[in-house]
N, C-alpha and C positions, 0 to 999 in steps of 0.2 A: 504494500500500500504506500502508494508517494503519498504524503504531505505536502500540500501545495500552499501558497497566498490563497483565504478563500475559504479554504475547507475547515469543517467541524476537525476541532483537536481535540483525538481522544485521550480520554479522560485513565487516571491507569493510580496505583499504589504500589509503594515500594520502601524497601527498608531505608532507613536514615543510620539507624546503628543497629543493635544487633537487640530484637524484642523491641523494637517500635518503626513502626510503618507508618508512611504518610500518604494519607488519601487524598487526592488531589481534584477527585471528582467533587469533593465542598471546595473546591476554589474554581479551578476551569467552569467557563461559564456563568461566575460570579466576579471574579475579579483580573485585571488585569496579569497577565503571568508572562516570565522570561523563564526558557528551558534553553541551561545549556549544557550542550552533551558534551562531554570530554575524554578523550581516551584514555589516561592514565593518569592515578594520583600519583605526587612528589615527582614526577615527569618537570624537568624547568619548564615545558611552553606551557604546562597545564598549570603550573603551579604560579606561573607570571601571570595567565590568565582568570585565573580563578581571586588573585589577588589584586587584579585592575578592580573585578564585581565587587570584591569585600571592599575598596575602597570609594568605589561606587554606590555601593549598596544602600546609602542614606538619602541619595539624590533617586535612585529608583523608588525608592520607597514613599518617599513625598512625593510620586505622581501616582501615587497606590497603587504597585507593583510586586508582585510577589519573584522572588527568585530561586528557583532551583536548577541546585548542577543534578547532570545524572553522569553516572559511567557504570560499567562493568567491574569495577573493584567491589571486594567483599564486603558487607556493611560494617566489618570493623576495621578497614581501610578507609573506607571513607571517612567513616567517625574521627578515626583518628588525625586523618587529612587535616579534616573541617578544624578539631581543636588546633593542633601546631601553628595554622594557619591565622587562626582566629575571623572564621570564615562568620558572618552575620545569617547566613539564611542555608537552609540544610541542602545537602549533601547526598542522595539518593544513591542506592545500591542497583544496578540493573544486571545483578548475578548472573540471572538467568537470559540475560539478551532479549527478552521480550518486545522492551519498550521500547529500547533502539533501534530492533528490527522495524515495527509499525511505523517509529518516525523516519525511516528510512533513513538511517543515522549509523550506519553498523557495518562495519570492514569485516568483510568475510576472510580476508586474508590480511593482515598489518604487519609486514616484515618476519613473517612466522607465526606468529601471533596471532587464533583464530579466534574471532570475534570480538575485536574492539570499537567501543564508540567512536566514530569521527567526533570531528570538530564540529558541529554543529551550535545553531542559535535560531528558535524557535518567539516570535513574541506571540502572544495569544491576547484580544482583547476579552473584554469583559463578558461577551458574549458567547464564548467557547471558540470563535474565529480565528485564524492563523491572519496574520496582518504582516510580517515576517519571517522571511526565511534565509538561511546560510547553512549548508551542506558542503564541508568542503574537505575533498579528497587526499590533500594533503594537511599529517597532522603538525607539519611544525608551521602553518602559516594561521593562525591568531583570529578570531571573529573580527568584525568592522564593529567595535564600540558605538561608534558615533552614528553607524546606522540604524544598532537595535536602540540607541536611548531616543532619535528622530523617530522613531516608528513607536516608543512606547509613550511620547508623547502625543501622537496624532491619534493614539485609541480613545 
């Protein structure tokens, strides 16, 4: 299933750390949301990127925006990502490849490596709408910032 500008974003849960999952179906559709998929934690591009959003994060957040990373790291990978990091908004486990398959967000093959998140960034308005999109094939090249905060201000 491509994700396109347009289409209803499905709605999905997953683990944040290890015995608590976050349902996203009470926010998609209700509030404005940024989904980015990243391929690897403590990775430097993941970890420069993930640290623009945490520095970010209060500017997104006063246009009432919700932010969640996702990857395929184990929820207590990521947990522990998010603390080191001092990441403001959680951290999602996509273990089992599910979600990043549907977002069409998912390297079948990454340097050996089978099934890792792309780089991906996802905005969703309030309405459960994709409004933005970035899928990009190569993991060491960085979302466009400045395109997903224009687009999370125009929802």
């Amino acid at each position: 299933m491509l994700i396109s500008v347009g289409s209803k974003a499905p709605a999905f849960a997953l683990p944040c750390q290890p015995g608590q999952v976050v349902d996203l179906a009470s926010v998609i559709g209700h509030e404005k949301v940024v989904l980015l998929f990243f391929p690897l934690a403590f990775s430097p591009v993941c970890t420069e990127e993930l640290c623009h959003f945490r520095d970010a994060w209060s500017k997104l957040s006063a246009m009432d925006c919700k932010v969640f990373g996702v990857s395929v790291d184990s929820p207590f990978v990521t947990a522990k990502f998010r603390e080191m990091e001092k990441i403001p908004f959680p951290l999602l486990s996509d273990f089992n490849k599910d979600v990043s398959r549907a977002y069409g967000a998912l390297h079948e093959d990454l340097m050996g490596l089978k099934g890792v998140s792309k780089r991906s960034a996802f905005v969703i308005d309030a309405t459960g709408h994709v409004k933005y999109v970035s899928i990009s094939e190569d993991p060491r090249v960085q979302v466009d910032f400045v395109s997903i905060e224009k687009a999370v201000q125009s929802c």
